[in-house]
N, C-alpha and C positions, 0 to 999 in steps of 0.2 A: 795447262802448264802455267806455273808461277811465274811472273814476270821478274827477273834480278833485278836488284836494285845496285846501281852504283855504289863505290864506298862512300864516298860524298855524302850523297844522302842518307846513308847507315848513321854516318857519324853525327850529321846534324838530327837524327831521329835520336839515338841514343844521348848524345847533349841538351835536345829538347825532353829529354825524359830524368834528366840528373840537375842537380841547382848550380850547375855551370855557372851561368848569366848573374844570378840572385848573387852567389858568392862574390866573383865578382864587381861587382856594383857594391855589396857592402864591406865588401875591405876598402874599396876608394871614398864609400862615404866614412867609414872608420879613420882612414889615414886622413883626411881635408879636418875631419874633427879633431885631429889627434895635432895639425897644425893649429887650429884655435887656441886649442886648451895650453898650447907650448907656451902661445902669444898672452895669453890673458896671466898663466904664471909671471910671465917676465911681466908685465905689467903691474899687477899685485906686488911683485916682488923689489921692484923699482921705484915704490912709491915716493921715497923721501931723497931720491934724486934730482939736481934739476932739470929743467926740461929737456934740454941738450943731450944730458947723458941719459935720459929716460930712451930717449926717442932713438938715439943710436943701439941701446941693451935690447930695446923691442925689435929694432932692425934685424940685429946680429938673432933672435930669438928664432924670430920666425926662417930665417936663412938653417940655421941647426934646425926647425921642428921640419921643414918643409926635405931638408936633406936625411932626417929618419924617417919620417914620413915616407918619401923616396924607394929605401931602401925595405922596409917593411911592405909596403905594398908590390914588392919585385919578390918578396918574399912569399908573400901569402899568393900570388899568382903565380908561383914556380911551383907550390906544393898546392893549389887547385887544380893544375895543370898535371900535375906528375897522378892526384886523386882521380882525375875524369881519365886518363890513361891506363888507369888498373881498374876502374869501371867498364871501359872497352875495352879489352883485354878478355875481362869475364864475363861480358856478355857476348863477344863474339866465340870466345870457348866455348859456350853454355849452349851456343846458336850451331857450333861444331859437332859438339858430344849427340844433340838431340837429332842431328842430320845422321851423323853416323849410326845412330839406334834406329833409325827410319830406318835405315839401307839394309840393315844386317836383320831387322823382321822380317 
């Protein structure tokens, strides 16, 4: 007799089997990059200011890239999340249909 598995365990089987984790991780490295590049524009862009106001644009820079940043990474995690959800979905259907074709042979 097959031993059940918890859903627990289903879900972390089916997550270890989808780029859950990878995704993840590279949307945050995406977003930490995407605050760099805000910062070094404002800086390039700042150049013929003097120090004072350089150093406050660069401030205020990284405050706007760090708050898209933010909301883009809420983003790409909300629709990673909503993707590994229609992943389990269809494999616990697919885990459904092939039980029910057992039963009815």
């Amino acid at each position: 007799m097959k031993k059940s598995k918890s859903s627990l365990e289903t879900l972390k089987a089916v997550r270890r089997n989808t780029a859950y984790t990878q995704s993840r991780t590279l949307s945050l490295v995406y977003c930490v990059l995407l605050v760099g590049v805000i910062g070094l524009l404002i800086f390039a862009a700042t150049n013929e200011q003097p120090f004072n106001h350089r150093l406050a644009w660069l401030f205020a820079g990284n405050l706007a890239g760090v708050a898209a940043s933010a909301c883009l990474y809420h983003y790409l995690v909300a629709h990673y999340d909503q993707s590994d959800a229609l992943l389990q979905v269809a494999k616990f259907q697919e885990r459904s249909i092939r039980t029910r074709n057992d039963a009815v042979a």
